[in-house]
C-alpha positions as CSV (number, residue, x, y, z in Angstrom):
1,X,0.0,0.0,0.0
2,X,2.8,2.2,0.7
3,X,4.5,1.8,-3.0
4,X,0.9,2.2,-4.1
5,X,-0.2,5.7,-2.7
6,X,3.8,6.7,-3.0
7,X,3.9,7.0,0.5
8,X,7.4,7.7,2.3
9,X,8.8,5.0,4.9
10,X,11.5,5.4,7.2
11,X,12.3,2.5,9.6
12,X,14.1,3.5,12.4
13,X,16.4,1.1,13.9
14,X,17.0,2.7,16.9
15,X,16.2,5.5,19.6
16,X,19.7,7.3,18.5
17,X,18.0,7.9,14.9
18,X,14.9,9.5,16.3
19,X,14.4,13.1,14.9
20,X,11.9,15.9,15.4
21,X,10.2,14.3,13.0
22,X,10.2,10.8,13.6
23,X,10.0,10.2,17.3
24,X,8.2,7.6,19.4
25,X,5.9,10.5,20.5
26,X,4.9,11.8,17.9
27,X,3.9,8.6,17.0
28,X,1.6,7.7,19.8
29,X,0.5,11.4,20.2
30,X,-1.2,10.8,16.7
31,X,-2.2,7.1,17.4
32,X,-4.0,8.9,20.4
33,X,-5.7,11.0,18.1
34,X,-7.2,9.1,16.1
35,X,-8.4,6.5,18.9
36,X,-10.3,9.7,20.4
37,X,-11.8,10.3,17.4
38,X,-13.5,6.8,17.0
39,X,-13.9,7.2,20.6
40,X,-17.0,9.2,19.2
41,X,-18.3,6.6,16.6
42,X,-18.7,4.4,19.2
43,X,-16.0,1.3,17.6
44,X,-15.4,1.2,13.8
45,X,-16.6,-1.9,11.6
46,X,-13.8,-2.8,9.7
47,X,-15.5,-2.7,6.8
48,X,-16.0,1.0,6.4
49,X,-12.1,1.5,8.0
50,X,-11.5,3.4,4.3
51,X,-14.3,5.9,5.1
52,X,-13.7,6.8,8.2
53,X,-9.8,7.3,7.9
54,X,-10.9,9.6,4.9
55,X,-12.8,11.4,7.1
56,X,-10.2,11.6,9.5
57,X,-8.0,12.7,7.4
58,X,-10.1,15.4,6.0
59,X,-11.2,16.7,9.4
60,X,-7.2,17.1,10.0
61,X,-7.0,19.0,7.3
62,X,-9.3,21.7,7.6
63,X,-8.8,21.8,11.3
64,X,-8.3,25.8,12.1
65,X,-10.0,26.8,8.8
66,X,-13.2,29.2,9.2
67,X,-16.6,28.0,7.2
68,X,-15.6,29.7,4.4
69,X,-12.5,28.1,3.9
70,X,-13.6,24.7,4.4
71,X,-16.6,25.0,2.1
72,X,-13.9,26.2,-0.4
73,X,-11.9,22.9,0.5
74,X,-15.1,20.5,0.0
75,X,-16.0,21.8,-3.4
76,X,-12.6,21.8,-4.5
77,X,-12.3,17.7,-3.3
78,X,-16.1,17.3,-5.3
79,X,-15.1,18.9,-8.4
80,X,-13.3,15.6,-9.7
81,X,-16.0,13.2,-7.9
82,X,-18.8,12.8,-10.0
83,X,-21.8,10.6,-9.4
84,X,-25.1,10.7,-11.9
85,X,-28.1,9.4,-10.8
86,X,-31.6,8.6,-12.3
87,X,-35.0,10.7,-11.0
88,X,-36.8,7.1,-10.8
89,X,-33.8,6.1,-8.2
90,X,-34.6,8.7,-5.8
91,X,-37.8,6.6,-4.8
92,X,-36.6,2.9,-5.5
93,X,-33.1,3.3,-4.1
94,X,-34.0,5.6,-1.7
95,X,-31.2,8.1,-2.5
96,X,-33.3,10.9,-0.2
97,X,-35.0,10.0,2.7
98,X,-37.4,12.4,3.1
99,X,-40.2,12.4,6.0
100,X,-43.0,14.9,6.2
C-alpha cells in the first residue's frame, strides 16, 4: 500500500535515529488522536475502516479553517467526484430519505 499511494517509509532502527520528526511521540500522540476520534463513533466496523480514515484525514486537514474556507476545500475535493443518478432512483433506491 505504501509503494501504491507513493507513500514515504522510514524504519528506524533505533532510539539514537529518532528526529523531530520521527519520534516515538509523535507517534503515539497521533495514534492517540485518532483513537479519540473513534472514541465518538462508538467502535469502527472494519468494513467501512477506508471511510472513516478519509474522514479523518479530512477533518485534520481543515482543522483551524473558518466556514468559508472549508466550504472552499469540500467543493474543490467534489469537483473531480462525479456521481449521476436517475429521477426514478430517488424513490426505488431511496437516495433521499425524506419524511414529512
Amino acid at each position: 500500500m505504501l509503494q501504491e499511494k507513493q507513500c514515504k517509509r522510514t524504519i528506524l532502527k533505533s532510539y539514537k535515529e529518532y528526529d523531530t520528526v520521527n519520534h516515538l511521540n509523535n507517534v503515539n500522540s497521533f495514534h492517540n488522536e485518532i483513537e479519540k476520534q473513534y472514541e465518538i463513533y462508538r467502535g469502527v466496523a472494519s468494513k467501512y475502516m477506508n471511510r472513516y480514515n478519509a474522514l479523518f484525514c479530512i477533518q485534520r486537514e481543515v482543522q483551524g479553517m473558518d466556514a468559508q474556507e472549508i466550504l472552499v476545500y469540500v467543493l474543490k475535493k467534489l469537483k473531480y467526484s462525479i456521481h449521476y443518478f436517475f429521477i426514478r432512483q430517488i424513490a426505488t433506491d431511496a437516495l433521499f430519505e425524506v419524511s414529512f
